[in-house]
FIKOLZA-1660 file (N, C-alpha, C; in steps of 0.1 Angstrom, whole numbers, plus 5000, padded with zeros to 4 digits):
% residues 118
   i   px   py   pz ch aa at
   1 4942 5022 4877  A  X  N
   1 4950 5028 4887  A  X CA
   1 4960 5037 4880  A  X  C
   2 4964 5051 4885  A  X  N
   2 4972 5057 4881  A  X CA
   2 4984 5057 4889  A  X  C
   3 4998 5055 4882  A  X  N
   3 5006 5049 4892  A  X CA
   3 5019 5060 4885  A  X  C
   4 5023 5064 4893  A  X  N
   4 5030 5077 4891  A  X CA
   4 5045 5078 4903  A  X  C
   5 5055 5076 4893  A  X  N
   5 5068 5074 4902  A  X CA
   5 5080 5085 4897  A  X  C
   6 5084 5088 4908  A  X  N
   6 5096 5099 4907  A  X CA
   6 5109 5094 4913  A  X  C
   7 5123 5094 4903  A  X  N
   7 5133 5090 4906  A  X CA
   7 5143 5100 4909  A  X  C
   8 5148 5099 4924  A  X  N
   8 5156 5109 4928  A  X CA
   8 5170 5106 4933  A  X  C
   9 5182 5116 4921  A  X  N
   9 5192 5115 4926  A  X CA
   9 5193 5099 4923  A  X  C
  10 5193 5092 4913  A  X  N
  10 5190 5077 4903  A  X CA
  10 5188 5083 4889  A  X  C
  11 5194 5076 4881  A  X  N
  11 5187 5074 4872  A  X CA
  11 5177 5067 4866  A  X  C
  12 5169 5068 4857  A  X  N
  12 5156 5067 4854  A  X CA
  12 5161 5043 4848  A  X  C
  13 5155 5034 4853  A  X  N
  13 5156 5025 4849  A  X CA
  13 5147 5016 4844  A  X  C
  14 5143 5013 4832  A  X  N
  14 5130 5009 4829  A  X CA
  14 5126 4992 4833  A  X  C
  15 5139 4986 4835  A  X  N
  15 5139 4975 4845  A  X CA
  15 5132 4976 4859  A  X  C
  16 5136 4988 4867  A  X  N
  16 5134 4991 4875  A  X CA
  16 5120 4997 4877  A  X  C
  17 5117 5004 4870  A  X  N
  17 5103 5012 4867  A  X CA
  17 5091 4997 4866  A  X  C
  18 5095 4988 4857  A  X  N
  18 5085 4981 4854  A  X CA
  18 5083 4969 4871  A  X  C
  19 5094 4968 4877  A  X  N
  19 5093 4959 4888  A  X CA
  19 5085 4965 4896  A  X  C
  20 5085 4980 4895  A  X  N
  20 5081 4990 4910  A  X CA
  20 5061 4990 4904  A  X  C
  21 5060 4993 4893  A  X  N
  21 5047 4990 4886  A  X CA
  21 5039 4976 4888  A  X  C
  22 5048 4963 4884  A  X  N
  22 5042 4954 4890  A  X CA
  22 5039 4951 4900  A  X  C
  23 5048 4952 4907  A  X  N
  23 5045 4950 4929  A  X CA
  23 5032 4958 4930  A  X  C
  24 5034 4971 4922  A  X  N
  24 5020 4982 4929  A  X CA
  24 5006 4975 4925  A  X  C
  25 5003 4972 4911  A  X  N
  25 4995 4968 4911  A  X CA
  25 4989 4956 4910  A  X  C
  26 4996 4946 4920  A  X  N
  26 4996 4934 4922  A  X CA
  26 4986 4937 4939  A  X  C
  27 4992 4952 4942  A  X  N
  27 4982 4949 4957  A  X CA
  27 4968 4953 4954  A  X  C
  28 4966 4951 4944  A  X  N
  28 4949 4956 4947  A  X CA
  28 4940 4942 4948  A  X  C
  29 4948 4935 4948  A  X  N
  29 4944 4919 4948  A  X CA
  29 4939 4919 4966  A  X  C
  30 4944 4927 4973  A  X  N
  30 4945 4926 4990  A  X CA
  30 4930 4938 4996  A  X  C
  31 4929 4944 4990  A  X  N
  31 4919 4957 4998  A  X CA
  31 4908 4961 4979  A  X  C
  32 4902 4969 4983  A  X  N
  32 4895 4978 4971  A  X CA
  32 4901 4983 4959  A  X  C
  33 4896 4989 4950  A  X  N
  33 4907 4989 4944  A  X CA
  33 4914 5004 4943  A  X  C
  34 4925 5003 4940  A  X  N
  34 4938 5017 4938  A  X CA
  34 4934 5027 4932  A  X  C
  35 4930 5040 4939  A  X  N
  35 4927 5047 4928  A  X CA
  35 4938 5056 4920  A  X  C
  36 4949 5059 4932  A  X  N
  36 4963 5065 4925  A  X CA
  36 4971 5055 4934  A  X  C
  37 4988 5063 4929  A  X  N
  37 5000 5055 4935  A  X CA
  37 5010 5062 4933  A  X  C
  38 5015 5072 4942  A  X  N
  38 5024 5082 4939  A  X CA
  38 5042 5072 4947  A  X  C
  39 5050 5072 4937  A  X  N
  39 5058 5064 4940  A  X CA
  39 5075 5071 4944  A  X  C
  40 5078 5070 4947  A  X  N
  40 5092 5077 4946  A  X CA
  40 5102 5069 4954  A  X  C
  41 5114 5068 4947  A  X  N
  41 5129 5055 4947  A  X CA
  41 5136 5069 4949  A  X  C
  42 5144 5068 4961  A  X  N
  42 5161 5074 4961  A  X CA
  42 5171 5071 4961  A  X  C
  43 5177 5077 4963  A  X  N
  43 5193 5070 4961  A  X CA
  43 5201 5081 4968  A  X  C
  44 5209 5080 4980  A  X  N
  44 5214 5084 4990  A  X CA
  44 5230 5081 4989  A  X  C
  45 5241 5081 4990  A  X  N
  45 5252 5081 4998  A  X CA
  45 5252 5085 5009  A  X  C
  46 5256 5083 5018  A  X  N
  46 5258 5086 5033  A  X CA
  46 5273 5077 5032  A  X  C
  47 5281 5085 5042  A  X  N
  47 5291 5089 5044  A  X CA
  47 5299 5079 5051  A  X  C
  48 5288 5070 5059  A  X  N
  48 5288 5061 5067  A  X CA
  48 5288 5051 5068  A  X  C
  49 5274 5050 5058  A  X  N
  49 5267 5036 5059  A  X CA
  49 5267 5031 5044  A  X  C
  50 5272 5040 5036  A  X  N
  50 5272 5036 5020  A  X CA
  50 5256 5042 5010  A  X  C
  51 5260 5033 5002  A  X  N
  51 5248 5035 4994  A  X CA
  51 5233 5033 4999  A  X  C
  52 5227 5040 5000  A  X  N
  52 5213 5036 5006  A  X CA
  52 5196 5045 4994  A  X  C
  53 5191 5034 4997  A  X  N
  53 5178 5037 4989  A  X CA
  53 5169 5034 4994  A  X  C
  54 5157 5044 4994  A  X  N
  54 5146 5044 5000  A  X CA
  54 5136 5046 4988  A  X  C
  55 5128 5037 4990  A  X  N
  55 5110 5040 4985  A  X CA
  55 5099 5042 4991  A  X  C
  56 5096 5049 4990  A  X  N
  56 5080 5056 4994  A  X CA
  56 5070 5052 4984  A  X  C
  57 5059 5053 4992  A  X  N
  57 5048 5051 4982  A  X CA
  57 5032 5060 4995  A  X  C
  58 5027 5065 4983  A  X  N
  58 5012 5070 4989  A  X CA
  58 5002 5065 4978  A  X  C
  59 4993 5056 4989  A  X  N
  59 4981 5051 4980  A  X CA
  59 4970 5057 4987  A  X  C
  60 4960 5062 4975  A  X  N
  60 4946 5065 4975  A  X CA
  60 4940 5054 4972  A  X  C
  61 4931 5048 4979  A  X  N
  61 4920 5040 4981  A  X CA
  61 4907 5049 4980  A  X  C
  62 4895 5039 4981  A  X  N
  62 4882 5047 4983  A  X CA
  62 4882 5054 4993  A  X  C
  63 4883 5049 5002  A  X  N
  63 4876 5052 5017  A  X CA
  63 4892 5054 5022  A  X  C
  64 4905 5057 5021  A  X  N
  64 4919 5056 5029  A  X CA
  64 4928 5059 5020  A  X  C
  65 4937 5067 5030  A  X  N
  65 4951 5070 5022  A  X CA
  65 4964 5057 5030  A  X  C
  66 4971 5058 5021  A  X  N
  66 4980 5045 5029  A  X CA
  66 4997 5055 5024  A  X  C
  67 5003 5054 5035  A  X  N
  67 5017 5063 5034  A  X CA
  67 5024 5049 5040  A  X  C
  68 5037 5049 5030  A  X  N
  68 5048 5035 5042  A  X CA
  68 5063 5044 5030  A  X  C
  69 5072 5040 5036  A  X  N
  69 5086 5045 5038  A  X CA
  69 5095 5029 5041  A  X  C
  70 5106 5028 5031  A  X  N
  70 5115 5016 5035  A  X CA
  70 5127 5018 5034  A  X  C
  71 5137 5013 5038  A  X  N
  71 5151 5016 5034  A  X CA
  71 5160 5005 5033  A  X  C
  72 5167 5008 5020  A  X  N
  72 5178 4990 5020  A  X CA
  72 5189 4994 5011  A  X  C
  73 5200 4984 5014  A  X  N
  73 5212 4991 5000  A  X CA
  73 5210 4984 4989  A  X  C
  74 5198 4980 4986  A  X  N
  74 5200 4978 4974  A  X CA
  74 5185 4981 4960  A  X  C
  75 5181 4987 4953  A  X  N
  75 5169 4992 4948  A  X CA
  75 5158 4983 4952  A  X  C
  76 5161 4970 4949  A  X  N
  76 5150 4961 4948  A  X CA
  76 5142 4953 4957  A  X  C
  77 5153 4954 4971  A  X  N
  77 5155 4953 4983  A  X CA
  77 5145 4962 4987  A  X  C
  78 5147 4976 4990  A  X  N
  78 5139 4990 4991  A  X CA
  78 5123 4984 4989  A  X  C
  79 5122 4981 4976  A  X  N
  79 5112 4981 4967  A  X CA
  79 5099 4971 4975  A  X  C
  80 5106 4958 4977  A  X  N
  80 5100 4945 4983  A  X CA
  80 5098 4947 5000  A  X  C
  81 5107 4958 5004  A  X  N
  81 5098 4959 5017  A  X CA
  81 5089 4968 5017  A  X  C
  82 5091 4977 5005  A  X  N
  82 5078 4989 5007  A  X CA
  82 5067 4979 5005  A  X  C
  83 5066 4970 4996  A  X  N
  83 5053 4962 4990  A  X CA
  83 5048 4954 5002  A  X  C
  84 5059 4948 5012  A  X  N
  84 5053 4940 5023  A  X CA
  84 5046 4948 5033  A  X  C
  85 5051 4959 5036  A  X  N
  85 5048 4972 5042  A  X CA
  85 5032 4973 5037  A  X  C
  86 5033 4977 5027  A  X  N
  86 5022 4985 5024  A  X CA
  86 5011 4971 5020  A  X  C
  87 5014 4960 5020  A  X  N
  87 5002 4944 5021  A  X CA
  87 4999 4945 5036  A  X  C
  88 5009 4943 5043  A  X  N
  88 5004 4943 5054  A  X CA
  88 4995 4955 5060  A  X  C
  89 4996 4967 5059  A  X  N
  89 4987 4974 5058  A  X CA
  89 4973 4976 5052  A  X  C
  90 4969 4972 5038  A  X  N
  90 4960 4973 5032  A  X CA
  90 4953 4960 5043  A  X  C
  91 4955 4950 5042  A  X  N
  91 4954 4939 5051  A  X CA
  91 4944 4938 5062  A  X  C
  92 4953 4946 5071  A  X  N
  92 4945 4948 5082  A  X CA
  92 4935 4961 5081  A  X  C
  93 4936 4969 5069  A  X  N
  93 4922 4977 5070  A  X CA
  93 4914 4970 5056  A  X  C
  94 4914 4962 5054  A  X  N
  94 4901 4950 5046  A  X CA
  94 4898 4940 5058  A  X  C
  95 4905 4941 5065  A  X  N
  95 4899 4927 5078  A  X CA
  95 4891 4939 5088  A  X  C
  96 4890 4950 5088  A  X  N
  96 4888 4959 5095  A  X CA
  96 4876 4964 5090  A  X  C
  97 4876 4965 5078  A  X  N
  97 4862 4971 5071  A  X CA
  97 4853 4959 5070  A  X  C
  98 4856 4947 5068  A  X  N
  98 4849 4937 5069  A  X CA
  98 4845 4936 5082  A  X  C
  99 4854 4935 5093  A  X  N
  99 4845 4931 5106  A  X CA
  99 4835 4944 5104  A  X  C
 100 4839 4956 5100  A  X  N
 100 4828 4965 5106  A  X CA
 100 4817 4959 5097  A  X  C
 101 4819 4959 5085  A  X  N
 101 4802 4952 5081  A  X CA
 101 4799 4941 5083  A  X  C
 102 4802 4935 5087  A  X  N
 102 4794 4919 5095  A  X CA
 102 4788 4929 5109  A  X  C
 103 4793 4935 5115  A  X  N
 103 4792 4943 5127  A  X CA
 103 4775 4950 5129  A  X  C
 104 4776 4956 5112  A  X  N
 104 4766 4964 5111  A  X CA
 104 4755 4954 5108  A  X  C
 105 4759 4946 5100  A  X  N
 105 4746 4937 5098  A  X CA
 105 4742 4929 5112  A  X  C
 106 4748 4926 5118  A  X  N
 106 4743 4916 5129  A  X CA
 106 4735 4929 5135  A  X  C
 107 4738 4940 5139  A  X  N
 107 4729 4947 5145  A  X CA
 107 4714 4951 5141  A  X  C
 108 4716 4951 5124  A  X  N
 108 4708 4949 5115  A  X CA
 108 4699 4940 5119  A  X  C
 109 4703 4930 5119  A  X  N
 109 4693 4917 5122  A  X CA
 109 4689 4912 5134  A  X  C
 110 4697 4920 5145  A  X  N
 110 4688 4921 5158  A  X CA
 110 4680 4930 5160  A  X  C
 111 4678 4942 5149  A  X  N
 111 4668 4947 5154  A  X CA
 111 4655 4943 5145  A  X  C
 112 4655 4937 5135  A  X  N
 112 4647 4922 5128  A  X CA
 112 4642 4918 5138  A  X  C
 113 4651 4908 5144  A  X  N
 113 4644 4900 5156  A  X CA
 113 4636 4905 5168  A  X  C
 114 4641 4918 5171  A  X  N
 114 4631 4927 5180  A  X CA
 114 4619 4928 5176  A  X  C
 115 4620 4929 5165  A  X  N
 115 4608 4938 5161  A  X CA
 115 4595 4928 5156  A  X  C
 116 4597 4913 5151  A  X  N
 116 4590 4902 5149  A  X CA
 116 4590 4898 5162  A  X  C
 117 4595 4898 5172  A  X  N
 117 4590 4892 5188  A  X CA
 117 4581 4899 5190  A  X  C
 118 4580 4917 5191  A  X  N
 118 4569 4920 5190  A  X CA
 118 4551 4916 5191  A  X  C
% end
């Protein structure tokens, strides 16, 4: 997997870099596997609400793109809902792709059965 992260308005942290690498490809354990992983951590003040940071992530899969967005005050925080974000997603499109191939096959094999009644 090619896992490719940009840090904005942050500095570069290799603590941090290796956490956001591991979470990524820990999900290929859930769907097919990863073919890229475009990553990117921010780092925000607002005026208001304080420090805030967001991660994004865009994954290429075979067959799907997966886009999720999270926001938290704290990096790691950010980090761990993008990853729940984006499991839960991969998730339900491997329960998705599975039902369709059980789907196909059963139709598969009724038309088997048609065709030996015959």
């Amino acid at each position: 997997m090619n896992i490719n992260i940009t840090w904005q308005h942050l500095d570069k942290s290799e603590v941090l870099d290796d956490y956001f690498r591991h979470k990524v490809e820990h999900l290929e354990h859930y769907d097919n596997p990863i073919i890229s992983a475009e990553l990117s951590l921010q780092h925000d003040a607002h005026h208001r609400k304080g420090d805030i940071y967001s991660a994004e992530a865009r994954l290429v899969l075979p067959n799907k793109k997966v886009f999720a967005k999270e926001q938290a005050e704290h990096p790691n925080e950010a980090i761990d809902l993008l990853i729940e974000t984006l499991r839960i997603q991969l998730t339900k499109h491997s329960q998705k792709s599975e039902s369709q191939d059980t789907g196909k096959r059963s139709l598969r094999d009724k038309l088997r059965l048609k065709r030996i009644k015959r």
